[in-house]
Steps between C-alpha positions, in 0.01 A plus 500: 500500500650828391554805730192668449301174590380365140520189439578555122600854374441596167702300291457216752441123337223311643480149420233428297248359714513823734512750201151321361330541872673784516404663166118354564526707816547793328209389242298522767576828664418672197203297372223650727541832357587380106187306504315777704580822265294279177213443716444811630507671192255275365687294278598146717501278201847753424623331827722247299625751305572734791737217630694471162559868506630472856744228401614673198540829622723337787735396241481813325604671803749271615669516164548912521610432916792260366295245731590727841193596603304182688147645455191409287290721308125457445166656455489848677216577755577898479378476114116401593351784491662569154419153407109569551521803265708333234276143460231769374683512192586111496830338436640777311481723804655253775785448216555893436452568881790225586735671233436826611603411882788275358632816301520713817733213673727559164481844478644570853740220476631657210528852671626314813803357259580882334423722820514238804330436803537861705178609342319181617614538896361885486180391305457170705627525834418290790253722643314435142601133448488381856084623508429413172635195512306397841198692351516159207515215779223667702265594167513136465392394867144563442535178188704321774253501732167459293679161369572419853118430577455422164344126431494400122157336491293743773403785311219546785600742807643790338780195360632534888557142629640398856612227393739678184625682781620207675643302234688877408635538821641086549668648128637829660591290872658229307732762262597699822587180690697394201692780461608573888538184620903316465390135608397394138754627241260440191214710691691799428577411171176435364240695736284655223440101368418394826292743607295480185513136545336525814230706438393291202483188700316668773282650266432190329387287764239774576410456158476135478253498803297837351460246191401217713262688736380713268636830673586776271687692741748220570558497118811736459650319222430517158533194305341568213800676277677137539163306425441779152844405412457119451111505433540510117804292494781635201809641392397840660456319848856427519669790293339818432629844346491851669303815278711759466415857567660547104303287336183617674567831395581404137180349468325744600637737261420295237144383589426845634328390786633395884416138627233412688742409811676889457082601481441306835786619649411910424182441612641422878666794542179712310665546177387447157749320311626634091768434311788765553506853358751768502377701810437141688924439429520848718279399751685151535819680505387768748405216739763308496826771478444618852466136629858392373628767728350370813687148352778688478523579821427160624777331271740783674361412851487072360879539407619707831306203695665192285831681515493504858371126533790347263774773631540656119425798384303444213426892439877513431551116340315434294420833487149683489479564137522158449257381770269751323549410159436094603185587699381740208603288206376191720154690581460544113561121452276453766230668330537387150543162534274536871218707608704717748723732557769376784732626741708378737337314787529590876380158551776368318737728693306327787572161408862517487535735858321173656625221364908641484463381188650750209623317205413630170474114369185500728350762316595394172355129530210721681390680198571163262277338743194792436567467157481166521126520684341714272510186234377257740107499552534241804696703714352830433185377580628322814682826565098685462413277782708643740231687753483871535612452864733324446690770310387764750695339738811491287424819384467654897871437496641592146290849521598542837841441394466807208357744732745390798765595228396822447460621803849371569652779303283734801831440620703747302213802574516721723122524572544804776549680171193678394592446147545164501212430761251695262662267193411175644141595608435614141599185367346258736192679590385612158609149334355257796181759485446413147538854354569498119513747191219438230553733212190551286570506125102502384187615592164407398371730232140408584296379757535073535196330569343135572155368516351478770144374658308767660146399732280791539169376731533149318591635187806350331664712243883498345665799527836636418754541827791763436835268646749770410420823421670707222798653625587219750855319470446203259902398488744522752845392539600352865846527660518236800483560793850416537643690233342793612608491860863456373406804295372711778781400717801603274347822462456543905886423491572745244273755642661496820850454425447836275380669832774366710723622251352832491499550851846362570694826467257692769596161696857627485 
């Protein structure tokens, strides 16, 4: 075991039995949120291609790291709410709204590499990445937690179960005891398998006696994903091929019409779905610029964290242009040959701080492995089956670890400093309060109405209901949350360090 207490470092050799449980380890860390970011957005039959573009992007970026980094890349949570307004314009706009975020990650690399990295420590200093950074982990409690008490087959009680909760927390117990404990060597080495491994099995015998009694509640396990899979025995039930985002989009363009899943999938977030036009490729854009910022500040705060864990300064060695340009060219990869844009993962980062385990071989066969997945229909859908709860338990750690991280960097702020006290509340306040930009672009030009049935004294008659009347905002464009509490809090910082420059020669 090396100095800093991993048990491999970064070009360390597992043999090859640890570095595929090692590697599947990592698989799993990230695979709640890959397979989460598809299915919120609407679009869960994307899952298997959401996987693909987490493997390849992985390699993508650990091709530009020269294999120095230890971290995986996947589907990015910050990019939702840019997500929701890009499926209204199908394929096309998830694929243009990946390569627009991608092209920010090159663009700064490639003014990091002419101009280097002073202008990045004034622009993103601790007191902007440390909040923003915790801001991400704690944005993501509230999914966390709803899985938590989340059963897969009780829809009934608001979808809380007491029973979820239990098989989340014998998950969450089981990781922690893992991880802290020094009797059982392969505990620590494996604790995110275990844990999951527990839950499962607890959560399965409920299930078998729910099934058996007859007792919804006691059914938290899903089955049915596995049962799909083999019902209509074929080729397709063993291998199966992801959809790209780029072919999607392609189609589209040449049918002129979205697909009924892209339809479905506006319709959740109260969209109507077209094809893309020129002023939807600025709205797309508009939404998801400001978001690879906020990812930019959480690969800064990902790389300060990993550097610290594996004793290497990664900002200097690789480098941060090149960490850029493999998360950016990796996101793009991500995108066209996925359904998301990625960024590095804190849960990742996570993985390797608790199991001491840092070597870049893990993370390669890691992102073979998801590439691997996304072809095979029998392990995806096993994969499906694994219970909300479940991965709210794992997922109580791994965001806990992100926003733990963050705050970390507190360290390095002097909070009895107005300045810097007044930077930190705008950040975490307005971001964990929800507030976000929406820029209207359109208005309605006359008054929208719907039919309607009116009852006068018995009387029914149908009658025309004004929904929107002319003038209101028809089109908007939305900046996250996050985005715009990093927003708001660099220009606190720059507001106030221009007053405590002004006022520093009446200070003297």
């Amino acid at each position: 075991m090396s100095a800093n207490k991993l048990i491999f470092e970064v070009d360390g050799k597992p043999s090859f039995g640890k570095l595929l449980v090692f590697a599947f380890q990592q698989v799993l860390a990230v695979l709640a949120a890959t397979i989460a970011v598809p299915t919120i957005i609407g679009l869960p039959v994307q899952i298997p291609a959401a996987i693909l573009g987490a493997g390849l992007g992985t390699i993508v970026y650990l091709l530009f790291t020269k294999f120095k980094s230890p971290v995986v890349i996947s589907s990015s949570f910050a990019f939702l709410g840019a997500l929701s307004n890009a499926v209204a314009f199908g394929y096309m706009g998830i694929l243009l709204g990946g390569l627009f975020a991608g092209a920010v990650y090159v663009v700064i690399a490639i003014v990091i590499k002419f101009a280097g990295t002073r202008w990045v420590e004034k622009l993103m200093p601790p007191v902007i990445i440390g909040p923003t950074v915790a801001l991400i982990g704690l944005s993501l409690a509230g999914a966390a937690m709803g899985d938590i008490v989340k059963a897969s087959n009780d829809p009934v009680n608001g979808g809380y179960n007491l029973i979820g909760l239990l098989c989340g927390l014998v998950t969450f117990f089981t990781v922690v005891i893992c991880s802290v404990q020094n009797k059982f060597k392969a505990g620590r080495l494996i604790p995110f398998i275990i844990g999951i491994g527990a839950g499962y099995l607890v959560a399965s015998i409920f299930t078998i006696f729910g099934n058996v009694f007859d007792v919804n509640y006691l059914k938290i396990v899903n089955w049915d994903p596995i049962i799909d899979n083999f019902k209509n025995f074929s080729f397709e039930s063993i291998l199966t091929y992801p959809r790209f985002s780029l072919i999607g989009g392609i189609q589209e363009l040449a049918n002129g019409k979205v697909s009924a899943e892209i339809v479905s999938a506006a319709a959740q977030h109260n969209k109507a779905a077209q094809v893309i036009t020129p002023m939807g490729v600025l709205e797309v854009a508009l939404a998801f610029v400001p978001v690879a910022f906020v990812t930019f500040a959480e690969h800064i705060a990902d790389h300060k964290n990993l550097s610290s864990i594996i004793n290497k300064d990664l900002i200097n060695e690789p480098g941060l242009s090149r960490t850029l340009l493999g998360d950016g060219v990796g996101s793009m990869v991500g995108t066209v040959f996925g359904i998301c844009p990625n960024t590095t993962y804190g849960e990742s980062v996570g993985c390797v701080a608790i199991t001491k385990n840092a070597s870049v071989r893990t993370i390669f066969a890691a992102a073979v492995m998801l590439i691997v997945l996304s072809f095979l229909a029998p392990v995806t859908a096993v994969l499906k089956t694994i219970p909300n709860c479940v991965m709210g338990g794992v997922c109580l750690t791994l965001y806990g670890f992100i926003a733990v991280s963050g705050l970390k960097m507190f360290q390095q702020v002097d909070l009895s400093k107005n300045k810097n006290l007044f930077t930190v509340a705008a950040i975490l306040i307005s971001g964990i309060g929800g507030l976000s930009l929406q820029i209207p672009y359109a208005i309605h030009s006359a008054d929208v109405t719907a039919k309607a049935v009116n009852e006068v004294e018995g009387v029914y008659e149908i009658v025309d209901v004004v929904t929107a009347p002319k003038g209101q905002v028809s089109a908007a464009i939305q900046i996250t949350s996050i985005a715009t509490a990093l927003i708001l809090g660099i220009i606190t910082m720059v507001v106030t360090n221009a007053i405590e420059k002004h006022n520093a020669p009446e200070q003297e």
